[in-house]
Each structure stands twice: as structure tokens, then as C-alpha cells.
C-alpha positions as CSV (number, residue, x, y, z in Angstrom):
1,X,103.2,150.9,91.6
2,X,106.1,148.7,92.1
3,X,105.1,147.7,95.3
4,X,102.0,146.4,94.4
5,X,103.4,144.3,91.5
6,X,106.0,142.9,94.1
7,X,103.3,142.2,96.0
8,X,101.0,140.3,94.0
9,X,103.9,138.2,92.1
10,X,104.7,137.2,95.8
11,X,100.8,136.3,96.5
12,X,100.6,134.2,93.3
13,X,103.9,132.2,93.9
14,X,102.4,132.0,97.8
15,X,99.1,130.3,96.1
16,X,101.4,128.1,93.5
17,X,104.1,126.9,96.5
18,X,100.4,126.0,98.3
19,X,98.7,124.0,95.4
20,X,102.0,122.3,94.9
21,X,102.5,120.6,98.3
22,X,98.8,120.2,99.7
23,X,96.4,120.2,96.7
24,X,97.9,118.8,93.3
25,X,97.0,115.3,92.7
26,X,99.5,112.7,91.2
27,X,98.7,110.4,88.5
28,X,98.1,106.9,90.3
29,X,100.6,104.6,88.5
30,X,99.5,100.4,88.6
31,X,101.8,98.2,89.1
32,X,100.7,94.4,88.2
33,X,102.2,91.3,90.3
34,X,105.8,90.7,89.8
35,X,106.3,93.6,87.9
36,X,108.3,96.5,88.9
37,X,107.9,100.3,89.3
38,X,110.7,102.9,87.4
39,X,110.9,106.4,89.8
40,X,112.5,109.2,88.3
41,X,113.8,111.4,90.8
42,X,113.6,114.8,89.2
43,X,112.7,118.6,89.1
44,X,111.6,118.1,93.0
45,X,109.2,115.7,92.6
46,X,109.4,111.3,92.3
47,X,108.0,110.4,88.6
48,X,105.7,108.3,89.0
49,X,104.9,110.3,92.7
50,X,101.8,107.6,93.6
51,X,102.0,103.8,92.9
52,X,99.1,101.3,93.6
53,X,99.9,97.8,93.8
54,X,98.0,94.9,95.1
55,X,97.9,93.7,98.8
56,X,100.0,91.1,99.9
57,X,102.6,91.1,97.1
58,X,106.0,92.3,97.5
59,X,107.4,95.3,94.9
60,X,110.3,96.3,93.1
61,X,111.5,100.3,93.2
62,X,114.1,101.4,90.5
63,X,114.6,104.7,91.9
64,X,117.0,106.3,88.8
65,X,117.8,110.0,90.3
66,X,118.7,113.2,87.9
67,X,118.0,115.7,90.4
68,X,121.9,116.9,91.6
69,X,120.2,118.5,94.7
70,X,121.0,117.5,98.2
71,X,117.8,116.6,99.2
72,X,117.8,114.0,96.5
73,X,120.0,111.9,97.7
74,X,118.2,109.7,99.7
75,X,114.8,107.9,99.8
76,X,113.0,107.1,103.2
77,X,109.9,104.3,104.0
78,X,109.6,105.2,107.5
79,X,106.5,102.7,108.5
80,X,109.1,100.2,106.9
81,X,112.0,101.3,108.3
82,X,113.7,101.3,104.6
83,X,116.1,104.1,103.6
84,X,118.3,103.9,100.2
85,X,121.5,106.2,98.8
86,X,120.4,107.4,95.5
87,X,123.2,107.7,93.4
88,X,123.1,110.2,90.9
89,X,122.7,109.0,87.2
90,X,122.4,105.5,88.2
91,X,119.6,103.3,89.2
92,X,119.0,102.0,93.1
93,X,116.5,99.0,93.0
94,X,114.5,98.5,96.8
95,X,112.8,96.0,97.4
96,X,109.6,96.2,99.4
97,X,108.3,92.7,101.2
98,X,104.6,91.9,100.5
99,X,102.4,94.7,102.0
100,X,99.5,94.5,103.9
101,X,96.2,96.8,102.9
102,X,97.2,100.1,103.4
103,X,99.4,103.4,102.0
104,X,102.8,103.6,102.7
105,X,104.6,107.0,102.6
106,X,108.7,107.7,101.2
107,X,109.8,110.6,100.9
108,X,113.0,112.5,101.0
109,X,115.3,112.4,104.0
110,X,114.3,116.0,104.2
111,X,110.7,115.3,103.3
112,X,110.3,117.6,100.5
113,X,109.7,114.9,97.6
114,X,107.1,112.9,98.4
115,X,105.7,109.5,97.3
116,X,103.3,106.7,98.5
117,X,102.7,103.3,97.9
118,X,99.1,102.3,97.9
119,X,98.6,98.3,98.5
120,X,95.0,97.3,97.7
């Protein structure tokens, strides 16, 4: 009996670990020109995760990070060859030149947390 409830609590966090990082959706966050995005780096994840801004336009990021973990502290744009120290409890603005039509991927420097940057 025990086996089988080992076995199915391990299938079920299987199925959660595999909606998580292939098939949940983040919330698109808009960000209007001149304006600037807030990211909170926390429980794994970037808050706001997606942000959609419009083509040609450059964009602010205040990346403000809570999450103590390693993998936290840093933030990687690699089709823009940006990378950024997040210091923990305080805010680290990057600034991204105007973007051509297109999504732009940061992530992690391990690439757990994941974000993009949508320019439309």
C-alpha cells in the first residue's frame, strides 16, 4: 500500500514539475512608451514573467530580487548579450535599446526562471 501511494504522489508532482515549465501561461504584462517594467524575482519565477512592449522603443527593467537562491542572482538577455548582478533586496534597473519586432528571451544564468520580452 505504501508503495502505491509513494508512487502516485511521485506521478502527480511528475505532472505538476511538467505543467510548470512547458505548459503554464503567464499573464502578458503591457508596458506603454517610456514607461518602465517592475520584475520581482521571487518563489522561482520573474513577476511579471511576460512583458509586451511596442516595437522600436527602448525599455526600462527594475529587476527587485527576494529570492536568496543562487540561481537568482543573475539575469541573462542572450540575443542581446545583456547580463545583470541582482542584488538581493535591492533594485537593478537594465536598460534595453529600442527593439525590433520580435520576443526576446532572459532568463536565469542557470535558465530555470524564465522571462520574455515581446516587442510588437
Amino acid at each position: 500500500m505504501n508503495e502505491i501511494i509513494v508512487t502516485v504522489a511521485g506521478l502527480v508532482l511528475i505532472a505538476l514539475i511538467v505543467w510548470w515549465f512547458w505548459f503554464s501561461i503567464p499573464k502578458v504584462t503591457h508596458v506603454n512608451k517610456g514607461a518602465s517594467a517592475e520584475i520581482a524575482v521571487k518563489d522561482g519565477t520573474y513577476q511579471p514573467a511576460v512583458i509586451e512592449i511596442q516595437a522600436g522603443e527602448p525599455l526600462n527593467l527594475n529587476f527587485l530580487r527576494h529570492d536568496a537562491t543562487p540561481c537568482a542572482e543573475q539575469v541573462v538577455f542572450p540575443q542581446l548579450g545583456i547580463s545583470a548582478d541582482l542584488p538581493l533586496g535591492r533594485v537593478q534597473d537594465i536598460h534595453l535599446p529600442p527593439l525590433q519586432p520580435g520576443t526576446y528571451e532572459f532568463t536565469c544564468q542557470m535558465g530555470m526562471y524564465r522571462g520574455r520580452v515581446i516587442a510588437k
